[in-house]
Rosetta silent file (secondary structure, phi, psi, omega in degrees, C-alpha in Angstrom):
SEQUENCE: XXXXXXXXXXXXXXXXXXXXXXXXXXXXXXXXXXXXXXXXXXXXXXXXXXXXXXXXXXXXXXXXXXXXXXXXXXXXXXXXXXXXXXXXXXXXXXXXXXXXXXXXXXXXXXXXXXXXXXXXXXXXXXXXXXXXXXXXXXXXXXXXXXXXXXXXXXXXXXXXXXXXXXXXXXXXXXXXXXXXXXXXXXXXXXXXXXXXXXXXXXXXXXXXXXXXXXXXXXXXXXXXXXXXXXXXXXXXXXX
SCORE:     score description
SCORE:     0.000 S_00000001
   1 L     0.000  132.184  171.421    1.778   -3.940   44.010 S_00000001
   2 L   -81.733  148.639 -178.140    2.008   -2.020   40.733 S_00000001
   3 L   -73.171  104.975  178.920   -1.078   -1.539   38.683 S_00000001
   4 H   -54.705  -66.975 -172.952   -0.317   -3.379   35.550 S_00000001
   5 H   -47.314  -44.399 -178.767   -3.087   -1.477   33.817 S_00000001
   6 H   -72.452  -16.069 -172.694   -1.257    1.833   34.141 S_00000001
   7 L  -111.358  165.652 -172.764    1.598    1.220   32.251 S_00000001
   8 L   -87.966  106.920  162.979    2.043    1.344   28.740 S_00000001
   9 L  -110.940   43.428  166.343    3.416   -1.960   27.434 S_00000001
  10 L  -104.597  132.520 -179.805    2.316   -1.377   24.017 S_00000001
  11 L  -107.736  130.673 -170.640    5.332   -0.677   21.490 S_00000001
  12 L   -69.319  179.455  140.441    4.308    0.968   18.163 S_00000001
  13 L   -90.062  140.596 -136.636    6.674   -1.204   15.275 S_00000001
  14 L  -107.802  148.113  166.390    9.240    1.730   13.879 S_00000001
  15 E  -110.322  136.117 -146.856    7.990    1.696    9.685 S_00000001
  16 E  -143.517   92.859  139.019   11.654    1.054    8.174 S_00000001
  17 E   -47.668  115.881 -165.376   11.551    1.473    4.173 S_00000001
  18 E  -140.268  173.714 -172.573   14.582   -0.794    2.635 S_00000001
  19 L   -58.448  162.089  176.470   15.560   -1.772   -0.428 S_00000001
  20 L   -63.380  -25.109 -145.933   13.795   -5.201   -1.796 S_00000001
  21 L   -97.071    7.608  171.725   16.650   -7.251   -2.613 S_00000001
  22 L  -119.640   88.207 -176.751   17.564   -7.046    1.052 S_00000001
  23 L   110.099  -25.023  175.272   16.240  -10.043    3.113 S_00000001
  24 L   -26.386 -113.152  165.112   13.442   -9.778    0.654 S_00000001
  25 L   171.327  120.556  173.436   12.776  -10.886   -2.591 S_00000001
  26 L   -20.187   33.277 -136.642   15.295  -12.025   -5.364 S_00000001
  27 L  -115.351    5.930 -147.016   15.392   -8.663   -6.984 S_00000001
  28 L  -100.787  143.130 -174.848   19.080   -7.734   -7.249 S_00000001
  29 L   -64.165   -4.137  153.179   19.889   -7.045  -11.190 S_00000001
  30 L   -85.686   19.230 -168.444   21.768  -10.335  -11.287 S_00000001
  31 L    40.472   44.281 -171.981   18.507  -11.644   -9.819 S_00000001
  32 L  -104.561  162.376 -175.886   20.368  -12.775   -6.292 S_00000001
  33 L  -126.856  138.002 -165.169   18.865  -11.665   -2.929 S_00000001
  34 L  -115.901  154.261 -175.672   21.265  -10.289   -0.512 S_00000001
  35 L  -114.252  131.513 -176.055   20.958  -11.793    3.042 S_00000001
  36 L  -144.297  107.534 -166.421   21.640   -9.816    6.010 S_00000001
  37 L   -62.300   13.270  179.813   21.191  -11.177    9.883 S_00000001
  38 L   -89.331  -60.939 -129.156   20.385   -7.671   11.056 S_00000001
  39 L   -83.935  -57.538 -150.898   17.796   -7.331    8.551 S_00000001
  40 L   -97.985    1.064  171.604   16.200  -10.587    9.181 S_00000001
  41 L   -93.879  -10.637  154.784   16.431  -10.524   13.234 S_00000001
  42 L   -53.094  -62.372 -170.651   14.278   -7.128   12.705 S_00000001
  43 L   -19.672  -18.804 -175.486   11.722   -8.744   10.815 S_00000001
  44 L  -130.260   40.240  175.068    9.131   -9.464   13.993 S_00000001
  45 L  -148.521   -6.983 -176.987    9.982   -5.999   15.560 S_00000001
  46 L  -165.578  158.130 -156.603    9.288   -3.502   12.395 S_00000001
  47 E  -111.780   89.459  150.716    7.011   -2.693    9.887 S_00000001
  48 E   -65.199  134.801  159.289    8.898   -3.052    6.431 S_00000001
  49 E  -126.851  132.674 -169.065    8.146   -1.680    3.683 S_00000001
  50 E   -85.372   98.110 -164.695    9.570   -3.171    0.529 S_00000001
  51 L  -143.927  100.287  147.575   10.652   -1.165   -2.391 S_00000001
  52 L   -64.700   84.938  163.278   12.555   -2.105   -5.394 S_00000001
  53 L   -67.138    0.186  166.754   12.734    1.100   -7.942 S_00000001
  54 L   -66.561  -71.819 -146.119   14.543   -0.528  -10.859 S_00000001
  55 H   -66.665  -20.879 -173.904   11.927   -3.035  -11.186 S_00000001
  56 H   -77.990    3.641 -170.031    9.058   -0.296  -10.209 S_00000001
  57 H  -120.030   -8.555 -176.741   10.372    1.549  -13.677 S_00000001
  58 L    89.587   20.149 -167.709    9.728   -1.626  -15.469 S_00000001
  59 L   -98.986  152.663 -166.991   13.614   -2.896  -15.738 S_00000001
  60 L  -103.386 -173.855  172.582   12.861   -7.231  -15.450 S_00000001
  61 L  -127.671  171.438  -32.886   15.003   -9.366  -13.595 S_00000001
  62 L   -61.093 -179.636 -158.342   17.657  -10.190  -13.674 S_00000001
  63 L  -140.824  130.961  160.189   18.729   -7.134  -15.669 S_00000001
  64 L   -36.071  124.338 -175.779   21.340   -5.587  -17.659 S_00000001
  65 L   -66.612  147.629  177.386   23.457   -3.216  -15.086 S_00000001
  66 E  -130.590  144.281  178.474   22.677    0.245  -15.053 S_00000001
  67 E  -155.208  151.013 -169.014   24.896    2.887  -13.738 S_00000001
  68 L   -88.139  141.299  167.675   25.314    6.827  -13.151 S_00000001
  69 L   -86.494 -173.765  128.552   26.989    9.361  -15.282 S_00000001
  70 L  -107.984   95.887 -167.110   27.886   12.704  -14.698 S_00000001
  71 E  -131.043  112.703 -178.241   27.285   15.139  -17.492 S_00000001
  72 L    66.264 -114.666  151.714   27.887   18.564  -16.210 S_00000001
  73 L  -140.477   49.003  174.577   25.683   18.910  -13.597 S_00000001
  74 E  -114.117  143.859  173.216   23.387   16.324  -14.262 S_00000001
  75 L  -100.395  123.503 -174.500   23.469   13.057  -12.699 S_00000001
  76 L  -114.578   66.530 -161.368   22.281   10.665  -15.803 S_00000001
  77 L   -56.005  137.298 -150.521   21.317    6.806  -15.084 S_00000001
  78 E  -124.459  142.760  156.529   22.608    4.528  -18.059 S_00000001
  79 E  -128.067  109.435 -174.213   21.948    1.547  -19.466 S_00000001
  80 L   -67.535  -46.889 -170.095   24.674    0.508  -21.384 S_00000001
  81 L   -53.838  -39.057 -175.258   23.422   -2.855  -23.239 S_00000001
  82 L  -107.066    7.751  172.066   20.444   -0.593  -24.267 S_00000001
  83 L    44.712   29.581  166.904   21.977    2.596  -24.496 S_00000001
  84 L   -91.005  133.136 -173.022   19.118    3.700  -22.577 S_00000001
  85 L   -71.071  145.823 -132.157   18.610    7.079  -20.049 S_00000001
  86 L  -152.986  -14.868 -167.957   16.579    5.731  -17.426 S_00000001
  87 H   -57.312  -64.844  165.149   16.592    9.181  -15.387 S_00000001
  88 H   -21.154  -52.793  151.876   13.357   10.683  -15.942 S_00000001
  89 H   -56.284  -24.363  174.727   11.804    7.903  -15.135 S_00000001
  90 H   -84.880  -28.394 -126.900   13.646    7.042  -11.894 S_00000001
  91 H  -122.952  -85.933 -140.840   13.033   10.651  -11.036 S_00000001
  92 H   -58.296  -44.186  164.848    9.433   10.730  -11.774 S_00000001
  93 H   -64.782   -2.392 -163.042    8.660    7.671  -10.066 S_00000001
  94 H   -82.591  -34.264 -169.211   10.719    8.296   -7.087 S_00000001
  95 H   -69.537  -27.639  175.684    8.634   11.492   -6.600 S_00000001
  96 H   -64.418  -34.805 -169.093    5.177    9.560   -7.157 S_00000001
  97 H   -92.517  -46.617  169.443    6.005    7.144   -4.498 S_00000001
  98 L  -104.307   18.931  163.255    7.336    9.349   -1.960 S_00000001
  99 L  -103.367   -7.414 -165.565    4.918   12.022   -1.677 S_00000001
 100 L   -91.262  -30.805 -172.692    2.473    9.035   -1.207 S_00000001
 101 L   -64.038   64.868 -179.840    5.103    7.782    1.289 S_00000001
 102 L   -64.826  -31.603  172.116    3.302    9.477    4.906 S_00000001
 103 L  -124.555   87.882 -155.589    4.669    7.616    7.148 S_00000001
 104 L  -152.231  143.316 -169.899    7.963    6.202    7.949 S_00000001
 105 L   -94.524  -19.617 -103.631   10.566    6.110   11.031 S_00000001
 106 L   149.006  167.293 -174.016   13.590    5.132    8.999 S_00000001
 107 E  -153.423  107.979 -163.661   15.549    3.560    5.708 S_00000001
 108 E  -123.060  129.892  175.206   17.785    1.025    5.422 S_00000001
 109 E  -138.662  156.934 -177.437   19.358    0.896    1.503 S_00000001
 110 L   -58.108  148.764  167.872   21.529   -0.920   -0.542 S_00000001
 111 L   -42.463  136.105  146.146   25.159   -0.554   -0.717 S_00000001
 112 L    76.776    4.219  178.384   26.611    0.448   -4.221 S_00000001
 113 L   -73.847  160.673  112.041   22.922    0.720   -5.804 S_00000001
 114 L   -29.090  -21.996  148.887   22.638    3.167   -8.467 S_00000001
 115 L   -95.133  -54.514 -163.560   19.045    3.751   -7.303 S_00000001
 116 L   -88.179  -35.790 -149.141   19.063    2.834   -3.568 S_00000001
 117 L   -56.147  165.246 -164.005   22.818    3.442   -2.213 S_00000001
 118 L  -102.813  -35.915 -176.141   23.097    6.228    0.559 S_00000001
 119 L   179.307   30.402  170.173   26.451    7.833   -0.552 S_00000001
 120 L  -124.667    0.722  172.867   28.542    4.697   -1.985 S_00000001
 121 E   -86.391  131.853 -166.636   27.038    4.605   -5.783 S_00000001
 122 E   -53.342  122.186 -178.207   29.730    4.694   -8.075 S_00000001
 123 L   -93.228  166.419 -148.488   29.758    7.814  -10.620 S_00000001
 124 L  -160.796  141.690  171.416   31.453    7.162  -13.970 S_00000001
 125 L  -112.595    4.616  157.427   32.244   10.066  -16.362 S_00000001
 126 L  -140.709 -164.834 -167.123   31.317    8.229  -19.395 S_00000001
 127 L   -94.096   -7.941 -160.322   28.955    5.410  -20.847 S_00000001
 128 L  -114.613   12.650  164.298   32.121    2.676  -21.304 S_00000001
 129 L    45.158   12.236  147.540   32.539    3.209  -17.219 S_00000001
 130 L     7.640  -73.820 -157.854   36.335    4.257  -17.802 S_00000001
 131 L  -154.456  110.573  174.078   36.902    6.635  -15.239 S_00000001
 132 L   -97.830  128.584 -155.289   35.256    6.989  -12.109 S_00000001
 133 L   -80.011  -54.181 -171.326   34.507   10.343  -10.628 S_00000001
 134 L   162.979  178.351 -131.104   33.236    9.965   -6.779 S_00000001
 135 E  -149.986  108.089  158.959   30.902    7.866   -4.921 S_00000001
 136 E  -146.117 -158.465 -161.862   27.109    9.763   -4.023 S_00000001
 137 L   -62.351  175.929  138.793   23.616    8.845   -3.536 S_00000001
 138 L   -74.213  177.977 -174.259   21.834    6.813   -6.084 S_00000001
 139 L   -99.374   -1.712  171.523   19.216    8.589   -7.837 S_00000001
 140 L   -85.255  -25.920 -170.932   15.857    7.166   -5.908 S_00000001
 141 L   -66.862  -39.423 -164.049   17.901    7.990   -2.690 S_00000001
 142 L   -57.885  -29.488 -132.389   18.541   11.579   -3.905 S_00000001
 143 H  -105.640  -36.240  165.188   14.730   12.015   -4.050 S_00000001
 144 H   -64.745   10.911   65.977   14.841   10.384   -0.623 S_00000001
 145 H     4.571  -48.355  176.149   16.944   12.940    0.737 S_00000001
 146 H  -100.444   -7.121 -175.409   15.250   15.656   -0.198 S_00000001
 147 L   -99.281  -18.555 -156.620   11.973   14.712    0.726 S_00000001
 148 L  -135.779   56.452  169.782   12.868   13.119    4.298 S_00000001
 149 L   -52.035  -29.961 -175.352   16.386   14.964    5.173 S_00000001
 150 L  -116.429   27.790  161.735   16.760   14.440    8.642 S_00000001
 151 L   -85.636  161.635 -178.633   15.370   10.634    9.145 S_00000001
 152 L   -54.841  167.443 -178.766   17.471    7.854   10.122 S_00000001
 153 L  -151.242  170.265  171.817   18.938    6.654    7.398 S_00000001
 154 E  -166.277  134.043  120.583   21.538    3.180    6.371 S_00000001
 155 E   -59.376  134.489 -176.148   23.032    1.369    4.206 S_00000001
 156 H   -28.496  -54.226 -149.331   22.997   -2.262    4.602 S_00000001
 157 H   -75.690  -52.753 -174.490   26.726   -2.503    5.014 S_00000001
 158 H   -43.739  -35.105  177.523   26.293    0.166    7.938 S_00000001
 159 H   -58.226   -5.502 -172.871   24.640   -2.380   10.235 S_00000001
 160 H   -86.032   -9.071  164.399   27.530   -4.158   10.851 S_00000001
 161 L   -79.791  106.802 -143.680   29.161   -1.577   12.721 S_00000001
 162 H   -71.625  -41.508 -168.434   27.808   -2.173   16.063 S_00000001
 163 H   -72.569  -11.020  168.176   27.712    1.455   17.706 S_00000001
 164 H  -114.609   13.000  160.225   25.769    2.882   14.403 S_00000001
 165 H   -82.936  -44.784 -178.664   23.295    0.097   14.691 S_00000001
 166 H   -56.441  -69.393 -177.199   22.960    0.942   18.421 S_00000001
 167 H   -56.862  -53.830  158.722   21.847    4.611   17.098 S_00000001
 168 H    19.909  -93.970 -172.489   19.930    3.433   14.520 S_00000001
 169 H   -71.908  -43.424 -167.192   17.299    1.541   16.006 S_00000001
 170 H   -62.258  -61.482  166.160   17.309    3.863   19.073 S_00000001
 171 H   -35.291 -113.843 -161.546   16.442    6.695   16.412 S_00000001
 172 H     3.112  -72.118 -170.089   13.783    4.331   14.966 S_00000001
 173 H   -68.739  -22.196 -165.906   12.037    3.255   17.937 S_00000001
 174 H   -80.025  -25.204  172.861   12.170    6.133   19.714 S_00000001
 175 H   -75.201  -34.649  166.421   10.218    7.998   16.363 S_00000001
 176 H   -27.791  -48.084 -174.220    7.939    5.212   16.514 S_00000001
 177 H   -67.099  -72.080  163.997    7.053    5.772   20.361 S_00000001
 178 H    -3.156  -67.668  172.882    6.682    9.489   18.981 S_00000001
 179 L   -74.184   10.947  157.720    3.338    8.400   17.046 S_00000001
 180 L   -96.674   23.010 -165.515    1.925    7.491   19.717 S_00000001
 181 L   -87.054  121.453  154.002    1.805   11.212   21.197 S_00000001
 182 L  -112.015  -11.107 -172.144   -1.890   12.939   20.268 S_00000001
 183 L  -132.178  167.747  161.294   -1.725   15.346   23.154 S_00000001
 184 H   -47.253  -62.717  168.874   -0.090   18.010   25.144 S_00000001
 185 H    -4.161  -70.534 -147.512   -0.375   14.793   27.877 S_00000001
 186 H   -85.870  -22.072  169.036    1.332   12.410   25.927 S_00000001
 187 H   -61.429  -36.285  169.685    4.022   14.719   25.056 S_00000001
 188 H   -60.443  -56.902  169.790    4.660   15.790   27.788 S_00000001
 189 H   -68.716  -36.940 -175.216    5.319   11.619   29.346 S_00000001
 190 H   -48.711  -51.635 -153.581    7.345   11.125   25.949 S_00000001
 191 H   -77.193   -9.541 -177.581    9.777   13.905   26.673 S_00000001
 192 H   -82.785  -32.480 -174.520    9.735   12.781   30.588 S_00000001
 193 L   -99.264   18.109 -172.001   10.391    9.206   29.253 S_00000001
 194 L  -138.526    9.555 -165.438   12.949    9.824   26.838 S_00000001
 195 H   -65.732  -67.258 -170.024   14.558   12.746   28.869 S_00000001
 196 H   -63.334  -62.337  177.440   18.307   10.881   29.673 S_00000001
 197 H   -53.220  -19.771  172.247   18.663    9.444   25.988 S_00000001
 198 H   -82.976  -25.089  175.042   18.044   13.386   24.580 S_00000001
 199 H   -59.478  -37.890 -172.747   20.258   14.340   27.040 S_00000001
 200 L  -126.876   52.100  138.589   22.799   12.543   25.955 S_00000001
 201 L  -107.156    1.241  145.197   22.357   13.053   22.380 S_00000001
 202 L   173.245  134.776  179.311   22.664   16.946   22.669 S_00000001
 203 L  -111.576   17.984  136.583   21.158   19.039   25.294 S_00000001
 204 L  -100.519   59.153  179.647   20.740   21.895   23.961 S_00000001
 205 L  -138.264  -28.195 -167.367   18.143   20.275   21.280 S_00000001
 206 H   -74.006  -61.263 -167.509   16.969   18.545   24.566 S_00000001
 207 H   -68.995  -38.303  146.377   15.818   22.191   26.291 S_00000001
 208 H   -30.923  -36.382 -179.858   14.566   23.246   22.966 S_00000001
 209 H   -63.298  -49.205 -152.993   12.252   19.847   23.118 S_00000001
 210 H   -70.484  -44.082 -176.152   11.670   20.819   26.418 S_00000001
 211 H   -66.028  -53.718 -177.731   10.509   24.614   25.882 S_00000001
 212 H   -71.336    4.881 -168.695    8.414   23.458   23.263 S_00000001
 213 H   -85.545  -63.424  152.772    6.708   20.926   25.028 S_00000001
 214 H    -3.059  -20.555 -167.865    5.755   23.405   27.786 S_00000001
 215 L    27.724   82.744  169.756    4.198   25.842   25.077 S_00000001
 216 L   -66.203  -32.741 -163.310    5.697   28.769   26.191 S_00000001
 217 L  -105.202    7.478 -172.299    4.421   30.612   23.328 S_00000001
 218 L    32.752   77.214  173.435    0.616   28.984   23.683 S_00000001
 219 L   -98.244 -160.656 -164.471    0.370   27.925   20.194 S_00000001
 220 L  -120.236  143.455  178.300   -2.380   25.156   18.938 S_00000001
 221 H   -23.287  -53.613 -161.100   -1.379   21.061   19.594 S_00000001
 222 H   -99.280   16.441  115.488   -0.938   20.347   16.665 S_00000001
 223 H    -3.278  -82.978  172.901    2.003   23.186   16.123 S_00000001
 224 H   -18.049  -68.809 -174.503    3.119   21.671   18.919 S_00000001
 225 H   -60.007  -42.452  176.687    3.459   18.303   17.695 S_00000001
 226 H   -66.882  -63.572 -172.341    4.973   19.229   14.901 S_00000001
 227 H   -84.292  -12.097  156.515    7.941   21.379   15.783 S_00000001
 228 H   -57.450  -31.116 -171.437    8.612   18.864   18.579 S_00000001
 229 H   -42.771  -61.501 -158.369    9.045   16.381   15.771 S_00000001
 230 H   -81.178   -8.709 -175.757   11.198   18.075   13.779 S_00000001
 231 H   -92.674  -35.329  125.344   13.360   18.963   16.782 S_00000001
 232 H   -29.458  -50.388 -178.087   13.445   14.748   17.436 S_00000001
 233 H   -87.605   21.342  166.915   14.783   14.020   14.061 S_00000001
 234 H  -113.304  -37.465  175.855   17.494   16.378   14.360 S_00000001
 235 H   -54.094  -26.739  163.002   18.547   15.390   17.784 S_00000001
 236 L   -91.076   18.880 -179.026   19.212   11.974   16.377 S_00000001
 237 L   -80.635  -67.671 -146.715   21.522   13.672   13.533 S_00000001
 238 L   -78.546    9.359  165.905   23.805   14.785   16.311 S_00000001
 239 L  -105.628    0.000    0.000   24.414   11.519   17.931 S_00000001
């Protein structure tokens, strides 16, 4: 009979920052809530964290639309009705908030935000929204980008494509599982228990896992821990 007691059936919850207004709270600048059956069939399997920045800048709901310029090589965020620049602020808080931000497996953000979107918010090459330029990040995402480059990442819209929802979450949980490693030990069972999914999201990142788990170079654990990490969030780039 197997010993119940030996195995680990505890599952960490993956910590998933998303946008507010998705699944939420009623937060969308026409003050609507966007509903998404992905979103809300997560909800008793992850650790949300909830983050509108428009409203975290002091914009009310609902709200006069705001949207990005392009001046030069500045990205500006506009408020037309108020003819106000909004950037600095979006900027400053994004940076306040995410160096505070330690821990997270994942991001799921709105489509088309002007703060949140991943690569779909619409650029505009004036304030009368004329003539649109190209399609990039929003400007809390940019900050999110640079501080967290190689975490999972979404847009809302993305879950609906079933095979980059399948990576997704597999990325998620499997960084989740990841925080439960404190030792040479437990690294050493992660990378044994995860071995065929690194394999067949690139193997050489997999033998790279693998060397470092092994400490070839007898460095100190928590080295260790570390450039195994970063060699897990890149392995789930390349699938």
């Amino acid at each position: 009979m197997t010993d119940k007691a030996s195995i680990n059936l505890h599952f960490q919850k993956p910590i998933i920052l998303i946008s507010k207004c998705l699944e939420f709270e009623a937060c969308r600048y026409d003050g609507e809530i966007i509903y998404n059956q992905y979103i809300k069939a997560l909800k008793p399997h992850v650790k949300f964290i909830p983050i509108c920045p428009e409203v975290e800048i002091g914009l009310e709901i609902p709200r006069d639309p705001i949207h990005i310029i392009q001046n030069n090589d500045h990205q500006i965020l506009f408020q037309p009705s108020t003819t106000k620049d909004l950037t600095d602020e979006m900027e400053s808080f994004s940076k306040r908030y995410l160096d505070k931000l330690t821990m997270v497996d994942g991001f799921i953000l709105k489509t088309k935000s002007p703060s949140c979107a991943l690569s779909t918010a619409k650029i505009f090459s004036d304030p009368e929204k004329s003539n649109l330029i190209d399609e990039d990040a929003g400007i809390f995402t940019t900050k999110v980008l640079e501080r967290f480059p190689h975490h999972p990442k979404a847009e809302d819209i993305d879950l609906d494509d079933e095979h980059f929802r399948e990576n997704f979450l597999t990325a998620v949980f499997t960084l989740s599982d990841f925080r439960q490693v404190k030792s040479l030990d437990d690294l050493h069972q992660f990378h044994s228990r995860h071995n065929y999914l690194f394999m067949s999201c690139g193997q050489t990142l997999m033998h790279q896992m693998g060397e470092v788990a092994t400490n070839i170079k007898k460095i100190k654990t928590p080295d260790i821990l570390r450039n195994y990490y970063n060699l897990l969030l890149r392995i789930f780039e390349t699938s």
